[in-house]
N, C-alpha and C positions, 0 to 999 in steps of 0.2 A: 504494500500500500504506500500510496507516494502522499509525503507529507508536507503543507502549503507552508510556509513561510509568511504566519501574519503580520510580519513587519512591513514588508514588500511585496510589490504587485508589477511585475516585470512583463514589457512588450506584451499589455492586453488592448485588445479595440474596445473603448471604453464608450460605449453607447448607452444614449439618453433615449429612455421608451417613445416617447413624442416627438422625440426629434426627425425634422425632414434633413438632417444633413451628415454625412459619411461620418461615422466616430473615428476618433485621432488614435494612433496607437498610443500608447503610454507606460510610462514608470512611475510609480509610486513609494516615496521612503518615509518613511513613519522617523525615523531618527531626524531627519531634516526636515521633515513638514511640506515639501515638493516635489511635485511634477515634474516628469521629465517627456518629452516632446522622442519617440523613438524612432520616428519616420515623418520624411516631410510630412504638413498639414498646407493645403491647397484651398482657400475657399474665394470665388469670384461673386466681387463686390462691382458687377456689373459695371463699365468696361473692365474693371482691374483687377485683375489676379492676385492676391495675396499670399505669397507662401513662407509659411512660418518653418525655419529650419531646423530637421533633427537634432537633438542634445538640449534645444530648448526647453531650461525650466523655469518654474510660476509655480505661484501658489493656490493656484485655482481662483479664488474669491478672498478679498481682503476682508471678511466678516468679524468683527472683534468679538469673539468668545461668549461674551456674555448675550450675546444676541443670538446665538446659534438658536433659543428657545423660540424663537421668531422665523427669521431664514439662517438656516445654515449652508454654507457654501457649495457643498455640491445639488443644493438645490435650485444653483442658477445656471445649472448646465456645463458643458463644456467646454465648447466651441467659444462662446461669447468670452469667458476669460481668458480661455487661450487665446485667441485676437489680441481682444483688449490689453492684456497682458503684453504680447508684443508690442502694439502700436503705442504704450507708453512706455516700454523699454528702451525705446528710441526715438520720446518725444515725438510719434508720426512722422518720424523719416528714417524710417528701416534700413537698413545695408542696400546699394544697389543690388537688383535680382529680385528683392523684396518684393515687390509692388513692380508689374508690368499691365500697361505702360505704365512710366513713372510717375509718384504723384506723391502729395503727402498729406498727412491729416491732423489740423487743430486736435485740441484734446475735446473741443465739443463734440465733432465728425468721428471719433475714435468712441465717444460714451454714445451717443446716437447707433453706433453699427453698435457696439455692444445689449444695446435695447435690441437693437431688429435681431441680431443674432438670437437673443434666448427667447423672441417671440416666434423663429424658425425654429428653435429645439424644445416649442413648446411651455415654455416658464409660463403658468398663471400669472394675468395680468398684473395684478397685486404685487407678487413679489418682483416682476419688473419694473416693475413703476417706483418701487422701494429703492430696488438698487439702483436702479438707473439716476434717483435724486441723491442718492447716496455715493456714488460717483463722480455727479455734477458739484455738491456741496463739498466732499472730503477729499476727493481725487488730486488733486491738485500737486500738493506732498510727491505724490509717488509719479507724477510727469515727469519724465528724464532717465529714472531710477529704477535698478533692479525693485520687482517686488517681493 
């Protein structure tokens, strides 16, 4: 009998029930609290390509702890923070490759796709509407910066 390793969650496609959009492969480390990005993720933000590159890690959702009683982070999907997550790792100007054609995105255009993303993977209104002001209000800090 082969036995899981609950610390870690290695190269699984991590799919959201409701979501209309491909799940990302991923890594998961319980010792460092992040995602790991284990094959590109590819998502077109109509004309633009966005591709977020392998080894990329995030932490899913910036939720502070004491809220998880409310939303807790993996209940805003996947997709939309891995995005978002990128697109403010580099201030919406990603490495060229990034974004074809090339283009870049305020951090309002970066929390805006972040809404439409977890209204594509399904999130109840409610908690999108939550986080998305919760990103517009607190986000700011983390424009530029690893999250």
């Amino acid at each position: 009998m082969k036995t899981l390793d609950a610390r870690r969650l290695s190269h699984a496609a991590v799919a959201i029930a409701r979501s209309s959009l491909p799940a990302p492969i991923l890594s998961y480390d319980v010792s460092s609290g992040r995602w790991r990005l284990e094959a590109d993720y590819a998502y077109l933000d109509d004309p633009h390509r966005i591709t977020v590159p392998s080894q990329f890690s995030f932490n899913l959702a910036s939720v502070p702890r004491g809220f998880w009683w409310l939303i807790a982070p993996f209940e805003l999907s996947i997709v939309a923070p891995l995005i978002h997550d990128f697109l403010y790792r580099w201030a919406g100007k990603p490495p060229a490759g990034a974004i074809v054609p090339p283009r870049s995105y305020d951090r309002k255009q970066s929390d805006q796709l972040f809404r439409k993303l977890m209204t594509l993977e399904g999130v109840p209104a409610w908690r999108r509407s939550a986080a998305y002001r919760a990103v517009r209000w607190f986000g700011g800090a983390g424009w530029g910066r690893e999250s």
